[in-house]
N, C-alpha and C positions, 0 to 999 in steps of 0.2 A: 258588657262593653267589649266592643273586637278591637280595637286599637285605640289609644288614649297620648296624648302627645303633651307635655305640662313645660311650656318654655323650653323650649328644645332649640339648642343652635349648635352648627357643624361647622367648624373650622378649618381651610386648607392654608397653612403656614398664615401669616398676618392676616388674612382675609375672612371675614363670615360671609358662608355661603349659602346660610340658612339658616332662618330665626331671629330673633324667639319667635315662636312657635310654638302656638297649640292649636291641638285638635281633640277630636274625639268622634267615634264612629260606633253605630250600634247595628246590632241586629239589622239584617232585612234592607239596607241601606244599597245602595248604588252610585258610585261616587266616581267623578270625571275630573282628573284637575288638570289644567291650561294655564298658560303664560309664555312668554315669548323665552328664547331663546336665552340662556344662565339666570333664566329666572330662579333654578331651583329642584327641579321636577325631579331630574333623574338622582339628586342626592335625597331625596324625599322618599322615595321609592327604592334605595339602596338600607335607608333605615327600616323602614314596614315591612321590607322580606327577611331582615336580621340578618341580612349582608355586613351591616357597618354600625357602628354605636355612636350615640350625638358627643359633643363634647361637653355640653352641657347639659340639662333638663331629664327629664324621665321620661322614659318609652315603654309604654305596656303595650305588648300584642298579645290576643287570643288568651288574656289573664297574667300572664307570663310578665316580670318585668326584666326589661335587657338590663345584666349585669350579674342576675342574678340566675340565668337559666340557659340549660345546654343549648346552645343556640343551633347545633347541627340537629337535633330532636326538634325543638321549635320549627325552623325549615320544612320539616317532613310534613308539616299542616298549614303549610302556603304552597299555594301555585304562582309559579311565575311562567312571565310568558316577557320574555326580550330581546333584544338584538346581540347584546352580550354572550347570554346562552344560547342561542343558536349559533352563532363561531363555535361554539365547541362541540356541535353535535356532525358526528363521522356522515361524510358524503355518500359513504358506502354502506351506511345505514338499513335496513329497509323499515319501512313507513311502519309497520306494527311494533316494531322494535321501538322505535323513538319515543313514540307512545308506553310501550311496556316498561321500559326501564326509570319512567320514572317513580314506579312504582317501588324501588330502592333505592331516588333520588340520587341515581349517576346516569351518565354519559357515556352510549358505548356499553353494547351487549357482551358479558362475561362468562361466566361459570352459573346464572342465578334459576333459581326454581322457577316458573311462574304456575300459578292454581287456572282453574278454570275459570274463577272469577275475573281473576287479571285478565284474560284473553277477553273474554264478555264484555268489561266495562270497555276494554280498549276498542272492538270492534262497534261498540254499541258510541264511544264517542265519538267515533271516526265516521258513524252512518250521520251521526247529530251535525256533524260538521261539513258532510258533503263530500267526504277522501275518502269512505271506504273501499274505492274499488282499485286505491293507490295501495293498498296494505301491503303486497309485496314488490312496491316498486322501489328503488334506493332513494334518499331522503334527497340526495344532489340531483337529481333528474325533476324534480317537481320545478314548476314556475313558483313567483313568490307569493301571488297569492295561496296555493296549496300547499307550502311551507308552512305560511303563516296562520293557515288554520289547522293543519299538525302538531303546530306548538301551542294552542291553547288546546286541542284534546290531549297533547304532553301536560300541560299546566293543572289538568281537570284532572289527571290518571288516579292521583292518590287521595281521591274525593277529598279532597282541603275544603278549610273551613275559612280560609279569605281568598283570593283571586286577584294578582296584580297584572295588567297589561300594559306593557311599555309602548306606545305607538303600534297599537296591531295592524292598522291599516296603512302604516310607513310605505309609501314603496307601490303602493295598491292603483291599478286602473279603478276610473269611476265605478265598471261593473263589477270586478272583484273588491272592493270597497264598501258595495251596498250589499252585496252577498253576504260579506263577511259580519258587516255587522246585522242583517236582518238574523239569520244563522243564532249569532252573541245573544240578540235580543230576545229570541224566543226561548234560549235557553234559559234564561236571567230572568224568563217568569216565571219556572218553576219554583213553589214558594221551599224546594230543598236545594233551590242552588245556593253556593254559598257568597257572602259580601264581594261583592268587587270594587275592587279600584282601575279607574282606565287615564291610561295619561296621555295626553296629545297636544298637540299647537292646535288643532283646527275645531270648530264647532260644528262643522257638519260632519263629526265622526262621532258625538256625540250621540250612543244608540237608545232608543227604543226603551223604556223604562228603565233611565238614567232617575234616580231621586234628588242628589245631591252633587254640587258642584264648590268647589276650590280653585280660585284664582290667584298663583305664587305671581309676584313681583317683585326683582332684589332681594329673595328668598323671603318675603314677608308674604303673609297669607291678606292681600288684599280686598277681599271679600269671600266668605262661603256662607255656604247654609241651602235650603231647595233649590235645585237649578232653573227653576222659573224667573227665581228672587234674584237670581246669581250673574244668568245669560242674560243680560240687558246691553242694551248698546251705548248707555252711560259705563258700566263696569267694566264692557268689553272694551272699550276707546281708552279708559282710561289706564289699564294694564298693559294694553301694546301699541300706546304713546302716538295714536292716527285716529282721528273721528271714521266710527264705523257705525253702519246699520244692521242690529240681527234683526232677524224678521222670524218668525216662528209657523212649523207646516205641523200640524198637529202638535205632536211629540220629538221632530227635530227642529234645529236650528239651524238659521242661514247666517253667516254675513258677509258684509262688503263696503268700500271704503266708502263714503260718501263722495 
């Protein structure tokens, strides 16, 4: 089991912002979760990197249960990829750097070793993603799309065993958008990539051998389970409160309001 959720609810002063809740996530899975706006998402996603602890229920990641395990060690076996973490990556960065240092899961290049292996994977993620030929340009000079596929070869550096992406394609033109996630998708079939989780508002960012999908609503998990079963335009209407139509192009999804 890579993550395990057993009634889990997070509380902000008087308010549940999340939960109860459960989940559970295995091996090999590919998981997208969607909902509208304080649906939930990004407190869902602050719990599964072991940023933050529920107030209630149990949270197992990667075997580990939160409560009972050094959570800065845990961390070192997630990649995260957010808009949060990127505000704290130096403008004045250069592009292999940003990349490298997560490989001691800090911010901002120091005093640190790196092997040849570090430099390897770093270049070899950055060909995977399309920015190798940015390695020595500062991180503040890229457009957002080449940012934001920086920060998933950041999220990938210390081959982790889950994969959280907070809105990767935020921000993204149509063509930087379908880059990005064609890019995602080919990687996510190697069968040694590891689980990922991708969180968005929209369905057509859903990529490319997605397995499993989660629909939060008023922090309750609405419907999950295959994204076939999941992406329907009865579940998608009824989660963001407007009659919509998905429609399906192989392995993506469309929708639009009726």
């Amino acid at each position: 089991m890579v993550l395990s959720l057993e009634n889990v609810t997070v509380r902000k002063g008087d308010k549940t912002v999340l939960g109860p809740l459960s989940l559970r996530i295995t091996e090999g899975e590919r998981w997208v979760v969607l909902g509208p706006n304080g649906a939930g998402k990004s407190t869902l996603l602050s719990l599964l990197s072991a940023l933050n602890f529920p107030t209630t229920g149990t949270v197992e990641i990667l075997g580990e249960k939160m409560g009972n395990v050094d959570v800065f060690e845990l961390r070192t076996r997630i990649g995260l990829c957010s808009a949060i973490l990127a505000e704290n990556i130096p403008s004045d960065e250069t592009v292999r750097d940003v990349v490298l240092t997560a490989a001691y899961a800090i911010v901002g290049r120091w005093n640190e070793d790196y092997d040849l292996w570090d430099e390897s994977r770093a270049i070899a993620l950055l060909t995977t993603f399309g920015v190798r030929e940015f390695g020595d340009r500062l991180f503040g000079t890229l457009s957002e799309g080449e940012r934001k596929r920086v920060q998933i070869c950041r999220a990938l550096m210390a081959d982790p065993e889950l994969v959280l992406l907070d809105e990767p394609a935020a921000g993204l033109d149509l063509g930087g958008r379908e880059d990005l996630l064609q890019r995602f998708s080919a990687f996510s079939q190697d069968e040694r990539a590891p689980v990922s989780i991708l969180v968005t508002h929209h369905i057509e960012e859903i990529p490319q051998g997605t397995t499993h999908a989660l629909l939060l609503k008023d922090g309750l998990n609405a419907v999950s389970g295959p994204v076939a079963e999941v992406i329907t335009s009865e579940h998608v209407s009824a989660v963001f409160g407007l009659p919509i139509v998905v429609t399906r192009e192989g392995s993506r999804f469309f929708g639009r309001a009726q």
